[in-house]
N, C-alpha and C positions, 0 to 999 in steps of 0.2 A: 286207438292205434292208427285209422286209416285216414285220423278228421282233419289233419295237414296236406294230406297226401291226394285227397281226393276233387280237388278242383281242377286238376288236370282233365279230367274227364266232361267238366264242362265247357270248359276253355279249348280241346280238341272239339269237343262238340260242335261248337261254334264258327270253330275254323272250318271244320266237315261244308257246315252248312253254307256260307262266306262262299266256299271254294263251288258249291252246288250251285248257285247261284250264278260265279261267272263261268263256270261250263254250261250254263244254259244257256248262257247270250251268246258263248261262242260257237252254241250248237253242238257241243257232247253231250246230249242226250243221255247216253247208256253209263255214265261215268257221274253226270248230274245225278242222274237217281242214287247210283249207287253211294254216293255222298251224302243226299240225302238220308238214305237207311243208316249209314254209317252217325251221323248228327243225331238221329230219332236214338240208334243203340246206344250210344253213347251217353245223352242226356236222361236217359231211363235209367241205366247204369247208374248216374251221378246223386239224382234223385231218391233212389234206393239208398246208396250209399250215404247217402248226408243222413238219412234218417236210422240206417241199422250201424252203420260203419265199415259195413263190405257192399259186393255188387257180386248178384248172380253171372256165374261164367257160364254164359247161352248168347247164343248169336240169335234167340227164337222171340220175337215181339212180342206177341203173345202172350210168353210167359214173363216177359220182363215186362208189361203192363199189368198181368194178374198177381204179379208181387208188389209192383207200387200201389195197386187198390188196395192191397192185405197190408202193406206196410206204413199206408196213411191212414186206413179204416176209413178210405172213400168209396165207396159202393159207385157213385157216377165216375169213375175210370172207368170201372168195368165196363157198365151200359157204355160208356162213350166206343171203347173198344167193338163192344158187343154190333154197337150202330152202324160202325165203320169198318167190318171185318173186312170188307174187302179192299179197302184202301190198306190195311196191316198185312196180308195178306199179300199183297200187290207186292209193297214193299221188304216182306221179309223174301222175296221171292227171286227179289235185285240183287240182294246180297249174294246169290249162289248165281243166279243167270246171268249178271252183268260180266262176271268172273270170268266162269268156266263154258258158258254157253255164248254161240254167237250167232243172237239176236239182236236184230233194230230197234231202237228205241226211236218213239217219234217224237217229235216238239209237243206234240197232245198229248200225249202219256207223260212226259217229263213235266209237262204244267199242270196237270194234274194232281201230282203226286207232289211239286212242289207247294199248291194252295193247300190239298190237304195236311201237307204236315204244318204249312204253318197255321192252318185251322187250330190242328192240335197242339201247337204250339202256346195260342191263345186260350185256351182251353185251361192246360197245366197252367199257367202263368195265374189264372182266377180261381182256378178251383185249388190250388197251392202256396197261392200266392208270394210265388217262386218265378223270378223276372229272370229270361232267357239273354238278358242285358247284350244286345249286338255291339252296342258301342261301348262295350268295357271289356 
């Protein structure tokens, strides 16, 4: 039912991240992450759903990493998760503080969280062997 319907969510994904990338050069920091977190929920979402034909409704990392190791029967998501909590953690954290709280983001913290997720970018790409394709 959902397996036409569901590449939007990678292709927003994408956009998210695209768009994270040039608020960082222009220095939105707090709007970068949160683009960030927005690409990472999104492509989780997608990943899920290519494989079950829906996508958990949670805004929570977390949990939407501990569904794609249960829905791939990848044991190394989790550990990857598990190694990185506080970088998931950091990031599910943007989602609600870049919003509704008004905190500074620094250049350090926004490159950070940008290298990590494209860590975990490469990461999923091998151990799913599922190309996050920027140029398409």
């Amino acid at each position: 039912m959902f397996e036409k319907d569901i590449g939007f969510l990678k292709e927003k994904s994408k956009r998210f991240y695209l768009n994270a990338i040039e608020l960082f050069e222009k220095g939105d920091y707090d709007l970068c992450a949160f683009n960030l977190e927005q690409s990472c929920q999104l492509y989780l979402k997608y990943l899920i759903a290519k494989k079950v034909g829906d996508w958990p409704k949670t805004h929570y990392l977390n949990e939407l990493i501990k569904r794609l190791s249960e829905v791939y029967e990848k044991k190394e998501i989790l550990d990857y998760y598990l190694n990185n909590e506080i970088f998931f953690d950091d990031l599910t954290d943007v989602y609600f503080t870049a919003r509704y709280i008004p905190k500074i983001f620094t250049k350090s913290l926004a490159q950070k969280l940008k290298e990590s997720y494209e860590n975990f970018l490469k990461f999923l790409e091998e151990i799913l062997n599922e190309k996050f394709n920027l140029d398409k």
